[in-house]
C-alpha positions in Angstrom: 18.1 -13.5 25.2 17.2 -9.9 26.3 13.9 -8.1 24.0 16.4 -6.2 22.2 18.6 -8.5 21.0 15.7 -10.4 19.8 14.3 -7.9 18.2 17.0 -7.2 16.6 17.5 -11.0 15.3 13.8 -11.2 13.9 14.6 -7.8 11.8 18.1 -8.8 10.4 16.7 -12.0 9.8 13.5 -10.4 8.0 15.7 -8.4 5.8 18.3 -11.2 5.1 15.5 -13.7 3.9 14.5 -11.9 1.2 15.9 -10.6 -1.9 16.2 -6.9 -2.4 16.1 -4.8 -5.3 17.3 -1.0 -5.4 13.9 0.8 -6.5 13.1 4.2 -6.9 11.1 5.6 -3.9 10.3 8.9 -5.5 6.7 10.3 -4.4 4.6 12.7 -5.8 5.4 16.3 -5.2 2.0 17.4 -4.4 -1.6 16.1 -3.2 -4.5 17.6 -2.3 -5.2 14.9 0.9 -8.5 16.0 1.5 -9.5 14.4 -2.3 -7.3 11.1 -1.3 -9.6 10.8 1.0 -12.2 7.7 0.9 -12.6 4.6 -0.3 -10.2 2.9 -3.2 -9.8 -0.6 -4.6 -6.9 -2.8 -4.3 -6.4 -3.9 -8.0 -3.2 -5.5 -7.7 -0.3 -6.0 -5.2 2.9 -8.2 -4.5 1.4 -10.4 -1.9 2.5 -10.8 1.8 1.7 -12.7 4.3 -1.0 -10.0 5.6 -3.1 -10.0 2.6 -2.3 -13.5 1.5 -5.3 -15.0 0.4 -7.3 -11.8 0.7 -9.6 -10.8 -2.3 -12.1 -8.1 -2.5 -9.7 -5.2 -0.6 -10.5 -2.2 0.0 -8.8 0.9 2.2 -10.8 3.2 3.2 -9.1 6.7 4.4 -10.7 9.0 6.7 -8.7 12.4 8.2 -9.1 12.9 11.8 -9.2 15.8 14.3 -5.3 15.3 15.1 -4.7 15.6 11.4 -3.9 11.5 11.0 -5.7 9.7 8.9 -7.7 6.9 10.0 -6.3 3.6 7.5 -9.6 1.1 7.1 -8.2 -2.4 5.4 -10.7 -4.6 4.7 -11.2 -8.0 2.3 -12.5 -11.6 2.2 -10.6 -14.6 2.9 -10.3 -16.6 0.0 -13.4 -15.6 -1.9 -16.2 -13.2 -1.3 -18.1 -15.5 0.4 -15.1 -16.1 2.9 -14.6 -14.1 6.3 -14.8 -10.7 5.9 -11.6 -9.4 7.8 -10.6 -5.5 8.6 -7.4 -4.1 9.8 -7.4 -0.6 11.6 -4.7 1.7 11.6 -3.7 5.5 11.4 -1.5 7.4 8.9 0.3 10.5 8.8 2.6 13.0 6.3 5.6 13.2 8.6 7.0 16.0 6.4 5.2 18.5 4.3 8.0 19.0 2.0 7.3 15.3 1.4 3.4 15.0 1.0 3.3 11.6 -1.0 5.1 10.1 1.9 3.8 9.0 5.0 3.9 6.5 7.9 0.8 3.4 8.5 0.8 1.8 11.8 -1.2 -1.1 11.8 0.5 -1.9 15.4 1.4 0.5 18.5 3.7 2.7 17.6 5.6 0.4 14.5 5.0 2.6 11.5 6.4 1.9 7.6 6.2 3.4 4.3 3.3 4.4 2.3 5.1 6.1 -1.1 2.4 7.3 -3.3 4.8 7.3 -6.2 2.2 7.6 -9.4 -1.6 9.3 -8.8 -3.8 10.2 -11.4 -3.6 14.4 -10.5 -6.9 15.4 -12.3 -9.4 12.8 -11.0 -7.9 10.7 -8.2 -8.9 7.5 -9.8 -5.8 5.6 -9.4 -2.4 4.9 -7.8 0.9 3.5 -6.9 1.6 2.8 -3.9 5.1 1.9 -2.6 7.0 1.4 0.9 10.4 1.1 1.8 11.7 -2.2 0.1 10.9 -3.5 -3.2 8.8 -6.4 -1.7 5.4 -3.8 -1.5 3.9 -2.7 -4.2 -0.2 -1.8 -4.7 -2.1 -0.7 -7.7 -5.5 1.6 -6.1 -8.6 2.5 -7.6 -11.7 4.3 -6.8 -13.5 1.2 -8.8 -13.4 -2.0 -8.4 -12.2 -2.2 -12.0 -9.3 -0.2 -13.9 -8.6 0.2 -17.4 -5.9 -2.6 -18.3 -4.4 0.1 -20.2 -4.3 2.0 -17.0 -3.0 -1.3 -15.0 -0.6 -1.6 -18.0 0.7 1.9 -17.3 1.1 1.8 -13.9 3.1 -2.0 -14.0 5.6 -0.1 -16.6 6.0 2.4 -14.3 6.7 0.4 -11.2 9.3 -1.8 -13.6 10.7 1.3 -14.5 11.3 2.3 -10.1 12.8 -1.3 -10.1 10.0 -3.9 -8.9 9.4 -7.5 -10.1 6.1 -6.9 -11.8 6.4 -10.8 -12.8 5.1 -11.0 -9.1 2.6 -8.9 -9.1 -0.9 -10.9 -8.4 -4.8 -9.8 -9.6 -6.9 -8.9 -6.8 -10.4 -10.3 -7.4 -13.2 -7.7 -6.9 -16.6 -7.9 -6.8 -18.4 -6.3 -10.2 
């Protein structure tokens, strides 16, 4: 079997295996990326098998020269006296019409979605963070603790785009 075809197998069969729901993918209209910048929290996701078992997560965004963004992923494995693990990759607004949209590669040239769908204008202090199926989902802070109200808020919101929030999973920080 020739790299394409194979290819091509792994990714229909990715996309066959799971159960997709039509969400809203809307972004924010308008970000100042210069104050995205820096570190945030992950307080809660829909887990996947490249954070699976991860707690203590952090991303950690830093603009480059080039004007990418360097993407920082870090967390423990298991608990926070587990293997600290960190994931490099770069990011980048592929339309300026679109700011809340961009690209992450964590691999060569494979990029996906990073919708910010929901940040908190004034401050920065949280967000909602999306991609292109309804099997990603992230809530960010610049604490390692939100409001539950907030948290509350922001799962409303994400039922409201169309996302399972019944899956959504704590992410353990540190105090």
């Amino acid at each position: 079997m020739n790299l394409k075809l194979t290819i091509f197998t792994y990714i229909l069969l990715m996309n066959t295996s799971c159960i997709q729901r039509d969400i809203d993918k809307t972004t924010i209209k308008t970000i100042d990326i210069d104050k995205y910048m820096g570190k945030w929290f992950e307080i809660a996701r829909i887990d996947h098998r490249f954070e699976h078992n991860l707690v203590g997560v952090t991303a950690q965004y830093t603009k480059l020269p080039n004007g990418k963004i360097q993407v920082i992923n870090s967390g423990y494995w298991n608990d926070f006296s587990g293997d600290f693990k960190t994931a490099k990759g770069v990011a980048k607004i592929t339309n300026a019409s679109e700011p809340g949209k961009l690209k992450v590669s964590f691999f060569l040239w494979f990029y996906a979605e990073y919708n910010i769908m929901e940040l908190d204008s004034k401050n920065y202090s949280y967000a909602l963070i999306g991609s292109n199926t309804s099997e990603y989902l992230w809530i960010l802070s610049r604490t390692p603790q939100l409001p539950e109200e907030t948290i509350r808020l922001l799962l409303n919101k994400a039922e409201q785009r169309g996302y399972d929030i019944s899956i959504v999973k704590r992410i353990k920080q540190k105090e």
